[in-house]
C-alpha positions as CSV (number, residue, x, y, z in Angstrom):
1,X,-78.6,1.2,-28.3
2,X,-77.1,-0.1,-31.3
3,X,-74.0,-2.6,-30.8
4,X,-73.9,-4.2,-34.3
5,X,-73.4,-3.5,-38.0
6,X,-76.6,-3.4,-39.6
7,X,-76.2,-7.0,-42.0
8,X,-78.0,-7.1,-44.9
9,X,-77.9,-9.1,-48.5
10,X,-78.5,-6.0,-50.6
11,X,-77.3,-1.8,-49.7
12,X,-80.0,-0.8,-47.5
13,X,-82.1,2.5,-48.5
14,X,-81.1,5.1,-46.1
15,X,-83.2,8.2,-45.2
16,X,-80.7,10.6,-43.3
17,X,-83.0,13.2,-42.3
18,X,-86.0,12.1,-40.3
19,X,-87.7,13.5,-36.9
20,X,-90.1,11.6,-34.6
21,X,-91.1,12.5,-30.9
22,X,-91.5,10.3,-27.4
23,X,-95.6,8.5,-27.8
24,X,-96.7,10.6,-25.1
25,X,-96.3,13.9,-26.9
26,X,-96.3,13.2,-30.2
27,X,-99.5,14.4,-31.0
28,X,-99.1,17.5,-29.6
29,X,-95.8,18.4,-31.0
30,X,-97.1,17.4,-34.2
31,X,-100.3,19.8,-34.5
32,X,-97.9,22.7,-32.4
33,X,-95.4,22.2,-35.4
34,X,-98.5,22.1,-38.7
35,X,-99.5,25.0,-36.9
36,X,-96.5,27.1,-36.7
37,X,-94.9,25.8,-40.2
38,X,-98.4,25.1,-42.1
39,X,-97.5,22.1,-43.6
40,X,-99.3,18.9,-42.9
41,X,-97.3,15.8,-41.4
42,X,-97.2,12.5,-43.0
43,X,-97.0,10.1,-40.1
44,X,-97.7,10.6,-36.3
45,X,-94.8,11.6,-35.5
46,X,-93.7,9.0,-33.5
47,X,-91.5,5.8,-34.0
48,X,-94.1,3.1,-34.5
49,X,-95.2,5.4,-37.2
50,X,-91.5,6.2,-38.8
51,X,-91.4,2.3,-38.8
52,X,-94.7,1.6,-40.3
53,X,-93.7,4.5,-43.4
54,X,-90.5,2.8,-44.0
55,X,-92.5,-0.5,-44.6
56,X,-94.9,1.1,-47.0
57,X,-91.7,2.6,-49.0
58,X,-88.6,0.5,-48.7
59,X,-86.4,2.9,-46.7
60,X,-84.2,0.0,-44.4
61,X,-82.8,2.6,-42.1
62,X,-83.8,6.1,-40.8
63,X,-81.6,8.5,-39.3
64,X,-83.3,11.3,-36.8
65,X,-82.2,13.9,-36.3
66,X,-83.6,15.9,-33.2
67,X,-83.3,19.7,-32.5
68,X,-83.0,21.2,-29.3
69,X,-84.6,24.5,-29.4
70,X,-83.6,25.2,-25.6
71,X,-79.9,24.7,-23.9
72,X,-81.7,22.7,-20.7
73,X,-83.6,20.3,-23.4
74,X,-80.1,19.0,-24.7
75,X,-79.5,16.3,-22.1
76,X,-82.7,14.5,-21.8
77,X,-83.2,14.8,-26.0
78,X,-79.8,12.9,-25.9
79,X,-80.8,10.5,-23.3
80,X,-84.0,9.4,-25.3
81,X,-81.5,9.3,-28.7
82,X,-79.6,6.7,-26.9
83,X,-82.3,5.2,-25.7
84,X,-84.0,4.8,-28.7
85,X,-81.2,4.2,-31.6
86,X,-80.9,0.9,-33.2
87,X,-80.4,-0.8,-36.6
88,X,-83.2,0.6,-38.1
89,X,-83.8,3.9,-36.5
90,X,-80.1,5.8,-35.6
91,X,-80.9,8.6,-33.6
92,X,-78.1,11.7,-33.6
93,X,-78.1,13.8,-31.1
94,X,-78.7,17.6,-29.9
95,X,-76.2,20.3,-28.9
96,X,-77.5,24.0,-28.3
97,X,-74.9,27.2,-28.7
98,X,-75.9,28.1,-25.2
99,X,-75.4,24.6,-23.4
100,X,-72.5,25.0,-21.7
101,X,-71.4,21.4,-21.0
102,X,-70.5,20.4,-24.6
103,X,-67.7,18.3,-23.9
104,X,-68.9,15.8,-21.4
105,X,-72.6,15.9,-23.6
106,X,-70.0,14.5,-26.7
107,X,-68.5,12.1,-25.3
108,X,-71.7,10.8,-23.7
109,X,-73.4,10.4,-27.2
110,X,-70.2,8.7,-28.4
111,X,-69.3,6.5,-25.9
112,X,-73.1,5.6,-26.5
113,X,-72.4,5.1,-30.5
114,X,-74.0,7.8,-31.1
115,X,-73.1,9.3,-35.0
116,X,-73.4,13.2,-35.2
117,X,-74.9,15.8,-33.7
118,X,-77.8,18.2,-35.3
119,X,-78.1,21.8,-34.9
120,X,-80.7,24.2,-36.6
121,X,-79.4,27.8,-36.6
122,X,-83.0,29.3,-37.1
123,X,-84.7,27.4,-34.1
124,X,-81.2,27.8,-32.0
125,X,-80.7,31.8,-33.0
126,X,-77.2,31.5,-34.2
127,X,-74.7,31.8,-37.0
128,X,-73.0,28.8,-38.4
129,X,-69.7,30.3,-38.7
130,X,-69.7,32.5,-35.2
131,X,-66.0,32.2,-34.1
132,X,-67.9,31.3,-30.3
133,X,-69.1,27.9,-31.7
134,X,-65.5,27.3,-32.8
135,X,-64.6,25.1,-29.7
136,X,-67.6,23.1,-30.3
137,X,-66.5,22.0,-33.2
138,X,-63.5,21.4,-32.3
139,X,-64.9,18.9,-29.8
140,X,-67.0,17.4,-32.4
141,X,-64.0,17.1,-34.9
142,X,-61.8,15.5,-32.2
143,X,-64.6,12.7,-31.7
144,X,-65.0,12.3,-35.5
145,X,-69.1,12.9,-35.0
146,X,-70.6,14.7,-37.9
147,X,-72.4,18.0,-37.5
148,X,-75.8,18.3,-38.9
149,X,-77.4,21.5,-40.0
150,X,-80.6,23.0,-41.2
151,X,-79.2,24.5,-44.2
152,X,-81.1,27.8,-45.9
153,X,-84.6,29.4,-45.3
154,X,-87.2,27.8,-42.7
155,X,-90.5,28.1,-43.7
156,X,-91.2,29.2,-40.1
157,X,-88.8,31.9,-39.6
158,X,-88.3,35.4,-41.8
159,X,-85.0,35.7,-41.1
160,X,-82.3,33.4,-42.2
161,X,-78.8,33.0,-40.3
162,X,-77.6,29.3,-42.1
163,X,-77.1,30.8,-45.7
164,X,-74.6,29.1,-47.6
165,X,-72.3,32.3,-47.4
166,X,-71.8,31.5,-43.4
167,X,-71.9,27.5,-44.3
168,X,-68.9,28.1,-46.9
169,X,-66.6,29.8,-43.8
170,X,-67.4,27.0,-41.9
171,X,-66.3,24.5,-44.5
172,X,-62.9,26.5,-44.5
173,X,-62.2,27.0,-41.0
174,X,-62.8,23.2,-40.2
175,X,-62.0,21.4,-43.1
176,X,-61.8,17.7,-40.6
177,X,-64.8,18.5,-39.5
178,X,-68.0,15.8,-41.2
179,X,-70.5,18.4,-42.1
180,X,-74.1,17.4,-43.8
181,X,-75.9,20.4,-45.1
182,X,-79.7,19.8,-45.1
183,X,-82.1,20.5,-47.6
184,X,-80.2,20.9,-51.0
185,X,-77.3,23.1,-49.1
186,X,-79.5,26.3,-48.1
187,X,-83.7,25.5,-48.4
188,X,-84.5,28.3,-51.4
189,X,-81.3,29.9,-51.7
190,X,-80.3,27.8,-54.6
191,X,-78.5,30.1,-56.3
192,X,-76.5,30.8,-53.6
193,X,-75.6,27.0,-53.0
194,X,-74.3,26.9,-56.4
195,X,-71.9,29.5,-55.6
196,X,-70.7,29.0,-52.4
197,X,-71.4,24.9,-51.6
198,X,-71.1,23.1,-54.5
199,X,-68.2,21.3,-55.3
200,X,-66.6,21.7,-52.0
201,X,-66.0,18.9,-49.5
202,X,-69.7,18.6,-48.1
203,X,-72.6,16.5,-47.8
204,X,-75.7,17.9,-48.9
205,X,-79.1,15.9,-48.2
206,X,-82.2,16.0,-50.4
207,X,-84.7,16.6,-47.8
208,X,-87.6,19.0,-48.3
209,X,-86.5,20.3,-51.7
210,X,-87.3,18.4,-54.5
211,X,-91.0,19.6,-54.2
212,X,-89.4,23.4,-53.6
213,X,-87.7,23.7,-56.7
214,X,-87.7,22.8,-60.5
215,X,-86.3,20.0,-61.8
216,X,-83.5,22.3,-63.8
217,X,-82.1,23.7,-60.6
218,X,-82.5,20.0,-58.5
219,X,-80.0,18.8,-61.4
220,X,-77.9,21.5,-61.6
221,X,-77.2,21.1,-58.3
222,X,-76.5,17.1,-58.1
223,X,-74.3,17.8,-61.4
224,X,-72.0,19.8,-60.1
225,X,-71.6,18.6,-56.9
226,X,-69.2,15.0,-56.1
227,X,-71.6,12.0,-56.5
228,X,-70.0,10.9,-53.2
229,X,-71.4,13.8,-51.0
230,X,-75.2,13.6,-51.7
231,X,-77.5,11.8,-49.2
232,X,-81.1,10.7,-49.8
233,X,-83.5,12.3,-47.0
234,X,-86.6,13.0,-46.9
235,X,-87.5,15.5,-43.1
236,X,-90.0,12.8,-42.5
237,X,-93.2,13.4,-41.2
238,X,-92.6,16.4,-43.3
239,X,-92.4,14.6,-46.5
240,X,-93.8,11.2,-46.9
241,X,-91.0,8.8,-47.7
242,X,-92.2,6.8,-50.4
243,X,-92.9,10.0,-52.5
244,X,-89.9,11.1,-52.6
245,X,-88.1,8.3,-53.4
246,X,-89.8,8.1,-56.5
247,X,-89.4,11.9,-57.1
248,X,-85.9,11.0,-56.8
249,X,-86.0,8.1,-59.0
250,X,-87.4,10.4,-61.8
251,X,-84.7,13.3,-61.9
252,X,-82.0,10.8,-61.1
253,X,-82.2,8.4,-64.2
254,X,-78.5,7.2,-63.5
255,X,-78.6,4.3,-61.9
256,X,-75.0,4.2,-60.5
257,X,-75.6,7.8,-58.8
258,X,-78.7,7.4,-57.5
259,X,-77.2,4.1,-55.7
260,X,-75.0,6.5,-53.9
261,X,-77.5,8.7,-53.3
262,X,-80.2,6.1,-51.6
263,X,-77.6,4.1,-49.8
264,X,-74.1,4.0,-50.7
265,X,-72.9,6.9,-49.2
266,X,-74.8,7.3,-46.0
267,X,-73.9,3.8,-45.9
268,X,-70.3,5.0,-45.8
269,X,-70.5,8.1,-44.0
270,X,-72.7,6.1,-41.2
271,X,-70.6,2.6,-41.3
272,X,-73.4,0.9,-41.5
């Protein structure tokens, strides 16, 4: 469990949007999940190998984010988060719309110094903005822990229920609520990003995009959204980190920004 500050002579490079598994099933969670998705994985899966990609690229911290795709997996995903989170792997935690003991489960992961709290509305079959999360949120506002999302399509699923339409109600109803918006804001509903997310008072992360869209729409995007709000991540072993950092380094060419971007703000967001 992590008790310190993470002290360091230069802003460490933060990846916000990583997953890795327990060593004994790992492997197994890994070919279940190239199977379903078809899309290869970049490292094991596991720590030692999140650790050993962040050597090879430069990331100093990694932030995973874990997904409970059943109500009874929320407590012992959260127990291995805590078990697990340091200075250079913070784990968030899992909540599921279904588990019913929300409250004590919060104040578990932050007595534990736990961050946020990651939900994925494709895997978890619900809508971001149903008025039945509402208390939830509440609870999550109340202990200042951010609420991560899967933001847009899944390559996975057909159907989509995080669009950027349901993400923008959200945003309005809980306005004290820290809300990071993976994947660019809504994974291949760019468009609707642009109209509904940018330039209000959320984080977007980078993760799985830049390889999904052109370079035109990734910079449309960043320019028009507050420099403060944007968070380097990569949905590692999904996208190997030291590619993407230097995708990023090419269609960011400000040097200020992308500062912000790799570090500075999750920096903030995190205090790290």
């Amino acid at each position: 469990m992590m008790t310190s500050k993470l002290h360091t002579t230069v802003d460490p490079i933060v990846d916000i949007h990583t997953h890795i598994f327990p060593d004994h099933g790992a492997a197994r969670i890994i070919a279940a999940l190239e199977a379903e998705a078809d899309c290869k994985a970049f490292t094991n899966g596991t720590r030692q190998g999140l650790l050993d990609s962040m050597q090879r690229s430069g990331v100093q911290v990694s932030i995973q984010v874990p997904v409970a795709t059943r109500a009874d997996q929320v407590e012992s995903i959260n127990s291995y988060a805590l078990k697990i989170t340091d200075q250079r792997i913070m784990s968030f935690g899992a909540l599921h719309p279904k588990y019913p003991h929300y409250q004590k489960e919060i104040a578990r992961l932050k007595a534990g110094g736990i961050k946020g709290v990651k939900f994925h509305p494709e895997y978890q079959d619900f809508f971001p903005d149903d008025a039945a999360m509402f208390p939830l949120y509440e609870e999550l506002a109340k202990a200042r822990l951010i609420a991560f999302f899967h933001a847009g399509r899944d390559i996975a699923f057909e159907n989509v229920h995080g669009t950027p339409a349901h993400f923008a109600r959200l945003i309005k109803a809980f306005p004290n609520l820290k809300l990071v918006l993976a994947h660019m804001g809504g994974f291949q509903m760019w468009d609707e990003v642009l109209e509904e997310i940018i330039g209000k008072d959320v984080y977007i992360d980078t993760s799985f995009a830049m390889n999904y869209m052109s370079s035109h729409a990734f910079r449309q995007l960043v320019e028009r959204h507050d420099p403060d709000l944007i968070l380097f991540g990569t949905d590692s072993p999904w996208q190997d980190q030291k590619q993407e950092l230097a995708k990023l380094g090419t269609l960011i060419t400000d040097d200020s920004d992308r500062q912000k971007i790799v570090s500075l703000n999750a920096s903030t967001l995190l205090d790290l």
